[in-house]
C-alpha positions in Angstrom: 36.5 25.5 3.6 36.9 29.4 2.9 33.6 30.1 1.1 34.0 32.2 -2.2 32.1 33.4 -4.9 31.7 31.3 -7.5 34.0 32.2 -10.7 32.8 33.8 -13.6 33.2 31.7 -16.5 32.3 33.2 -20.0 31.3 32.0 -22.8 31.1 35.3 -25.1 34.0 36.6 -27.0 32.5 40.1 -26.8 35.4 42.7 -25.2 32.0 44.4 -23.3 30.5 41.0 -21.8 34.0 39.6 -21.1 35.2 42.9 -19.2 32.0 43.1 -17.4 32.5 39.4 -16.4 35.9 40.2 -14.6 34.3 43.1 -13.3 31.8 40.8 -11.6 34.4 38.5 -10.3 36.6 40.9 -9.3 33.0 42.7 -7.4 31.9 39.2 -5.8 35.4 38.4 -4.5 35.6 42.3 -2.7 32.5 41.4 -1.2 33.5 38.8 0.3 36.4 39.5 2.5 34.8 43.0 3.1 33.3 43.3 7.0 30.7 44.8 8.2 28.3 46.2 11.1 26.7 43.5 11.8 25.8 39.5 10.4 22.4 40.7 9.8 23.3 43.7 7.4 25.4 41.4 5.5 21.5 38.9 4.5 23.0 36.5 6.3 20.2 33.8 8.0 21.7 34.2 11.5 20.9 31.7 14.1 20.8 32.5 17.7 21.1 30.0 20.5 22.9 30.4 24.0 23.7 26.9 24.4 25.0 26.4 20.5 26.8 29.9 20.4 28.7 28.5 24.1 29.4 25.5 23.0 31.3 26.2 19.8 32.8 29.0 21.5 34.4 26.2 23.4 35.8 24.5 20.9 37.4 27.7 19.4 38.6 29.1 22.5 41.9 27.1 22.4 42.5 26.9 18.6 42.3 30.7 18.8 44.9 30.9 21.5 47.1 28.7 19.5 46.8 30.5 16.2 47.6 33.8 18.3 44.1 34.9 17.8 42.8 35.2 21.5 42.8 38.6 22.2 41.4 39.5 18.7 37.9 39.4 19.6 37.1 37.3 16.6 32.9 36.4 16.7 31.5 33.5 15.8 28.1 33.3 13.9 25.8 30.8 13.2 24.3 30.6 9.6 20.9 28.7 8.8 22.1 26.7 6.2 22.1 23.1 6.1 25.2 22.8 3.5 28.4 21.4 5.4 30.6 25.0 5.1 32.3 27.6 7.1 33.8 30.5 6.0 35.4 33.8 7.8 34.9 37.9 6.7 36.5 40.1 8.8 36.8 39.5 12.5 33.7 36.8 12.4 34.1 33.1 11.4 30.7 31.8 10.5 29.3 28.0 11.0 26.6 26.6 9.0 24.2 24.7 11.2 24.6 21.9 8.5 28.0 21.2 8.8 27.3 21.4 13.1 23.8 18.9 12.4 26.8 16.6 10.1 29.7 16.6 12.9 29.6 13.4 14.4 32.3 14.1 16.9 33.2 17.7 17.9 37.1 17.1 16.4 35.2 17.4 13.2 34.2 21.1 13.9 36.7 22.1 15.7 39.3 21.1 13.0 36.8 23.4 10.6 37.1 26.0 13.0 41.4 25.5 12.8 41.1 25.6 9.2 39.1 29.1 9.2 41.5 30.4 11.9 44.8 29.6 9.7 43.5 32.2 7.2 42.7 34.8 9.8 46.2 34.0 11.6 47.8 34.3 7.9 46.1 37.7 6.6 44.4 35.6 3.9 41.6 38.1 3.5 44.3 41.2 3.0 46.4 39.1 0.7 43.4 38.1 -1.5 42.5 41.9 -1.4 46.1 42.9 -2.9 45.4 39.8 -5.3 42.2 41.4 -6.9 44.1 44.8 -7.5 46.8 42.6 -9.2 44.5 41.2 -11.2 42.6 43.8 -11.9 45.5 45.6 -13.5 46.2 42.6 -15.4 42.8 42.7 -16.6 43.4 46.0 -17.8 46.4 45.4 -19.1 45.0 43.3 -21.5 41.8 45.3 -22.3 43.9 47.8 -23.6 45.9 45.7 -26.0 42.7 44.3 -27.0 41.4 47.3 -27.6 44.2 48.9 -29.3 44.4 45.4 -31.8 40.8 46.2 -32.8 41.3 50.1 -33.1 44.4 48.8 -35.4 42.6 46.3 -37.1 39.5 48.7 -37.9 41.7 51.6 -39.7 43.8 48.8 -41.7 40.9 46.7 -42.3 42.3 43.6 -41.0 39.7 41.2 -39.6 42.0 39.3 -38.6 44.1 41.9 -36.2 40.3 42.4 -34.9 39.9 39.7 -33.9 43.1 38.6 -32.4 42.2 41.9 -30.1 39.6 40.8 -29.0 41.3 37.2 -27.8 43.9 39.3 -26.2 41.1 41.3 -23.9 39.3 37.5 -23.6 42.3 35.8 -22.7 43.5 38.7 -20.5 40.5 38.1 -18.0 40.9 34.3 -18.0 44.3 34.5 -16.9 43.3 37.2 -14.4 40.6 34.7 -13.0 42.8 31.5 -13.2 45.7 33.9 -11.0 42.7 34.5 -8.4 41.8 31.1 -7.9 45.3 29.3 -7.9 46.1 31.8 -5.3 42.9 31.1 -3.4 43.9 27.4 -3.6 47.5 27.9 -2.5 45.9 29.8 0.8 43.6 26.9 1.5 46.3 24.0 1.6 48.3 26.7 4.0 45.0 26.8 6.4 45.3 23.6 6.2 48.5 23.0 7.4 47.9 25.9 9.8 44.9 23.9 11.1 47.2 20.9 11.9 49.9 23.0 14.0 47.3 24.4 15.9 45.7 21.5 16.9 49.1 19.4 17.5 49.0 22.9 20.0 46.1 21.9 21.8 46.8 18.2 22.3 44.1 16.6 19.4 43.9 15.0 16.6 43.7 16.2 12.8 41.4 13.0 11.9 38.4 14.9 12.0 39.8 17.0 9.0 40.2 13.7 7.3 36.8 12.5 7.6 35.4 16.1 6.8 37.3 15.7 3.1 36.2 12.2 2.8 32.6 13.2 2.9 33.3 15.8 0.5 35.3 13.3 -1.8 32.5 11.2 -1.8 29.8 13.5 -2.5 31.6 14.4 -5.8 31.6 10.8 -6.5 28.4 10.2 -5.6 26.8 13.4 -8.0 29.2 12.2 -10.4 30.3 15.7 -10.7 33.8 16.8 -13.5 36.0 19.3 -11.8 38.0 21.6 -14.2 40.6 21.7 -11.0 41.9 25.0 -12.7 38.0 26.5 -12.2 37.8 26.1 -8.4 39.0 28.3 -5.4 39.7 24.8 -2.8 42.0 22.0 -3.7 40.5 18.7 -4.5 39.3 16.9 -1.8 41.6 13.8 -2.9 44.7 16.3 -3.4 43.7 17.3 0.5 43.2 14.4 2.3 46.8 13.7 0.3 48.7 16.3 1.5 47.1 16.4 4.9 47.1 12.6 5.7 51.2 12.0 6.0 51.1 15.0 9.1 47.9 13.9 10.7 49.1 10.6 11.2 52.7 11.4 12.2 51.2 13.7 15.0 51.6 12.1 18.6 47.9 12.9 18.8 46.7 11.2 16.4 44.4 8.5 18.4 43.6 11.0 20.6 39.2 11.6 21.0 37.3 14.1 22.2 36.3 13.8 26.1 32.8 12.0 26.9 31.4 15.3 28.3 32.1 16.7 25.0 30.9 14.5 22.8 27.9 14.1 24.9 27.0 18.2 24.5 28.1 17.6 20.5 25.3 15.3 20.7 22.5 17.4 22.5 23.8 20.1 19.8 23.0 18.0 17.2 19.9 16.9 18.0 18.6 20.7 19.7 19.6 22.0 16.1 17.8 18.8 14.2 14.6 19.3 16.5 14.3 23.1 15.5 14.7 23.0 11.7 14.8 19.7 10.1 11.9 18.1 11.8 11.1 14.9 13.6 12.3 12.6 11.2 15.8 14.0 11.5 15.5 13.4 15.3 14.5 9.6 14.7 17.5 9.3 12.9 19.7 10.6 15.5 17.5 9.1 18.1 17.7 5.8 16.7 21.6 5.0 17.6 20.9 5.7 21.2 17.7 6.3 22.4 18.5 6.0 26.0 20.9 8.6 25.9 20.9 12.3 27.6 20.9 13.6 23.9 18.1 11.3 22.8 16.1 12.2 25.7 16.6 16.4 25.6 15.7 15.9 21.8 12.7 14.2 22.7 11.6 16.9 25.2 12.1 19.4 23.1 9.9 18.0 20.5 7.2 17.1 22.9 7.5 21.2 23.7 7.5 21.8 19.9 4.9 19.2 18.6 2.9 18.3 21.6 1.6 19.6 25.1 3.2 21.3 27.9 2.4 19.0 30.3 4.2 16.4 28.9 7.3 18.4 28.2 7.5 20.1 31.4 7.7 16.5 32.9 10.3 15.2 30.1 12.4 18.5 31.3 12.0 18.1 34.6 13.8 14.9 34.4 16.8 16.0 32.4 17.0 18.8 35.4 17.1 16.4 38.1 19.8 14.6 36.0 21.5 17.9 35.8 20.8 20.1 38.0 23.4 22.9 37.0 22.8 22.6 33.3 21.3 26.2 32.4 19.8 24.8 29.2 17.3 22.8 30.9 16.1 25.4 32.7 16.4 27.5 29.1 14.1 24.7 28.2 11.4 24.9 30.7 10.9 28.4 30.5 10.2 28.5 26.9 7.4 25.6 27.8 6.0 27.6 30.6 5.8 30.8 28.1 4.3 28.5 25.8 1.5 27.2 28.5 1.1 31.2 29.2 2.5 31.0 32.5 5.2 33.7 32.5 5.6 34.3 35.9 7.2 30.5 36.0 8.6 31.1 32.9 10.4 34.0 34.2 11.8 32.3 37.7 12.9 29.9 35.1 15.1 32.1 32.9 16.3 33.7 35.9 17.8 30.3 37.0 19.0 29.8 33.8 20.8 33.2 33.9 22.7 32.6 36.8 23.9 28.8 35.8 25.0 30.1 32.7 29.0 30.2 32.5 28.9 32.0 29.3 27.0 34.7 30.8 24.9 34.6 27.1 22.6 37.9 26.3 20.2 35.7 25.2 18.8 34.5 28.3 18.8 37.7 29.5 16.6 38.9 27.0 14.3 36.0 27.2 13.6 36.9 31.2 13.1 40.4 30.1 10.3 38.9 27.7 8.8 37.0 30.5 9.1 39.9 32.3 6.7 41.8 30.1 4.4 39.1 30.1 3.4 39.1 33.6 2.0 42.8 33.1 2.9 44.4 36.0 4.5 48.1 36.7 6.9 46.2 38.7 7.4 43.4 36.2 7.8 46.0 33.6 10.6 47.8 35.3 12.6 44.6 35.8 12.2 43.8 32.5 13.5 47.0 30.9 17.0 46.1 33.1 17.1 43.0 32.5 16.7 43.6 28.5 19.5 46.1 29.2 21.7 44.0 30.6 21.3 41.7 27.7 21.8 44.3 24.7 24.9 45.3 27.1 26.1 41.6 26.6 25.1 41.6 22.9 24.6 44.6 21.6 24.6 43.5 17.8 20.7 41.5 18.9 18.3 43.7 16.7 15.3 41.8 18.0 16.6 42.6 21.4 16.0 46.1 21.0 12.5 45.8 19.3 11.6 44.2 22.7 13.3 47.1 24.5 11.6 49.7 22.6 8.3 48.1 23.4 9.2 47.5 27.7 9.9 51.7 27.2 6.9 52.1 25.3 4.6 50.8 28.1 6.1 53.0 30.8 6.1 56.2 28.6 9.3 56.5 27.7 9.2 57.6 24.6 12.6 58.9 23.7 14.0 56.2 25.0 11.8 53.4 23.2 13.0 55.4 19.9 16.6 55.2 20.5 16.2 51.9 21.1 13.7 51.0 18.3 16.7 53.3 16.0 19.5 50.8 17.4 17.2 47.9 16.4 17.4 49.1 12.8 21.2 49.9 13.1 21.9 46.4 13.5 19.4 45.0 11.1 21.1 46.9 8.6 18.2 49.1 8.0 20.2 52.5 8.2 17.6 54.8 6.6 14.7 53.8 9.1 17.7 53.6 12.3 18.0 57.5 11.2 14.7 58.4 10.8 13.8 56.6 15.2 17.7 58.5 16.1 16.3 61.7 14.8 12.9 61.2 16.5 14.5 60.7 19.7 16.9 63.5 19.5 13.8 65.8 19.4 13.0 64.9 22.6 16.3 64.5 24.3 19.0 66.8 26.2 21.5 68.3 23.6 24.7 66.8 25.0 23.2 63.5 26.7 24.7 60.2 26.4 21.5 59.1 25.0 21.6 62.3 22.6 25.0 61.9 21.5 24.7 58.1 20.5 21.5 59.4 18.7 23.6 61.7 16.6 26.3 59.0 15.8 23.6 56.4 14.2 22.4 60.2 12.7 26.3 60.5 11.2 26.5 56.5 9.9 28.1 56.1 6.9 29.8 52.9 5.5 33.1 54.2 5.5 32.6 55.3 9.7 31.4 52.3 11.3 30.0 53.1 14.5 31.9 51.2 17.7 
């Protein structure tokens, strides 16, 4: 489910609103397949977890291989949104936390994620590119025989000619738009197919597709929405689960289902996600079909850290650790409830264990030590903290709240060049260019001519659009 911008649909017959109306379509469309620096400068509501990000990292891992997409480095972001949709720009395919909260089974997102891949793997973004300039000429095209039917119909005093001119320039923008969006839905049905190749390639099943189509078939039923099918950018749900149904169930892995370890961290996801931003009815619901289960349980001690007391949390957690000892997000947990009971010096033996169980080396816990880290207070502590937040920028480097943390670890030892570099690459990856200047300039003034720390100064100093910085 490629997100796009929604079409522009007119209802004026003036040449000046219709052309700007294009021009708005054609602007939307650029944007998005256009990349850029970082999710945050794009206003997207990022999310940032280091068990979420791992885990659907593990469901892409192998669709990526199969697409031929491995060594691409293609990110994947998560987006505070609780609409089912996925969409890609660029090298990053983003995930809504709604359609990850809706996933009952973990084929469900990784057949979206198979989907998004088929139009990276196909240069859908490129071709939609070369689409709009098509279109754009078209557009043009027919501006200017609008315009020249008017010019015409002006000096010969023909309303009529007028008139017809300006249908022309209308008419030339609608078929414009129409070409857009039948193209768009032509590249979504070859995603499609993509998406079942690639996972007949990795040995599972296309039903999750199926069942993500059927919800959105009967959505539409249920709002009782009318389509024009001609006004969309995706192919009916209906006309999907059609053309899709025949090949998923003549695939030899059709009955095939995700393994119980699987399912069972789809489930913790769920819940983790449903705890954090939906609120404890949400984790009823989910608690309700099992509450004996891991999942029901890790939900439950995370909402005793979110909505009750420490105590009680640290002793729901300590369970789930004894149940699995080697599970990293446990001890994630329990460090965030010792930094909540103001005990960072626990907290920070915490992250640390969480750190070194984590397979997907993640930045994040790294920079939660490094927060600990400051907490305790001491010179020593301090110190520690500053490499540990290093070491997690070095794994993420695109975490802008990372940074502000860094700047402030520098601050307290004194270090004030450095705590503006880093406060400067902060801003950088917020987006915020003009301020990430102004801290690179401030630290330049204080730092070698030539330095690495200098020269990475100048190149946020020399940031333009067109020059993104590596």
């Amino acid at each position: 489910m490629l997100s796009r911008p929604r079409p522009f649909i007119g209802e004026s017959t003036s040449l000046g609103r219709t052309a700007r109306g294009f021009a708005t379509l054609l602007l939307a469309a650029a944007v998005a397949v256009s990349s850029s620096v970082s999710a945050f400068a794009q206003n997207v509501p990022v999310v940032r977890d280091a068990e979420i990000e791992a885990l659907v990292r593990d469901y892409a891992r192998p669709i990526f291989k199969a697409a031929g997409l491995a060594n691409d480095g293609i990110d994947i972001v998560l987006v505070n949104d609780q609409s089912f949709n996925a969409f890609v720009t660029g090298r990053r395919l983003f995930i809504n936390t709604g359609a990850l909260v809706t996933a009952e089974t973990p084929n469900e997102i990784i057949g979206v994620i198979a989907h998004e891949a088929g139009h990276i793997a196909g240069g859908h973004q490129q071709k939609l590119r070369d689409q709009l300039d098509r279109a754009k000429t078209m557009a043009i095209i027919a501006t200017l025989l609008g315009a020249g039917a008017m010019v015409a119909g002006a000096t010969t005093n023909s309303k009529g000619l007028a008139g017809a001119g300006m249908g022309v320039a209308a008419g030339g923008g609608e078929m414009a738009q129409r070409s857009i969006l039948a193209y768009q839905r032509t590249e979504e049905i070859t995603a499609d197919r993509s998406a079942i190749t690639y996972l007949n390639g990795t040995g599972q099943s296309g039903m999750g597709m199926l069942k993500t189509f059927g919800r959105f078939q009967s959505a539409l039923s249920l709002a009782g929405t009318q389509v024009d099918p001609y006004r969309i950018s995706h192919p009916m749900p209906q006309e999907r689960i059609a053309n899709l149904e025949v090949l998923v169930k003549q695939s030899p892995f059709v009955d095939n289902v995700d393994p119980p370890a699987l399912q069972q961290r789809h489930d913790m996801m769920r819940i983790k996600i449903a705890a954090y931003m939906q609120g404890q009815a949400a984790v009823a619901r989910l608690m309700r079909k099992n509450p004996t289960s891991l999942a029901s349980r890790y939900g439950d001690a995370q909402q005793t850290y979110l909505y009750g007391n420490p105590g009680a949390a640290l002793t729901k957690t300590a369970a789930l650790i004894k149940e699995q000892p080697k599970n990293p997000y446990f001890q994630e947990l329990r460090g965030d409830i010792l930094m909540k009971a103001n005990k960072p010096q626990d907290a920070a033996e915490a992250y640390a264990k969480a750190a070194s169980l984590d397979p997907a080396r993640s930045g994040l816990l790294l920079v939660s030590l490094g927060q600990a880290l400051m907490a305790v207070g001491t010179s020593d502590s301090l110190k520690k903290a500053v490499t540990q937040l290093n070491n997690g920028v070095g794994r993420d480097k695109e975490n802008s709240e990372a940074y502000r943390f860094l700047a402030q670890a520098y601050g307290e030892q004194g270090d004030i060049p450095a705590a503006d570099l880093a406060t400067a690459e902060g801003h950088y990856y917020a987006g915020d260019y003009k301020n990430a200047k102004i801290f690179a300039m401030r630290a330049q003034q204080k730092l070698k001519r030539g330095e690495p720390r200098w020269v990475r100064a100048q190149d946020i100093i020399n940031y333009t659009p067109s020059n993104k910085l590596k």
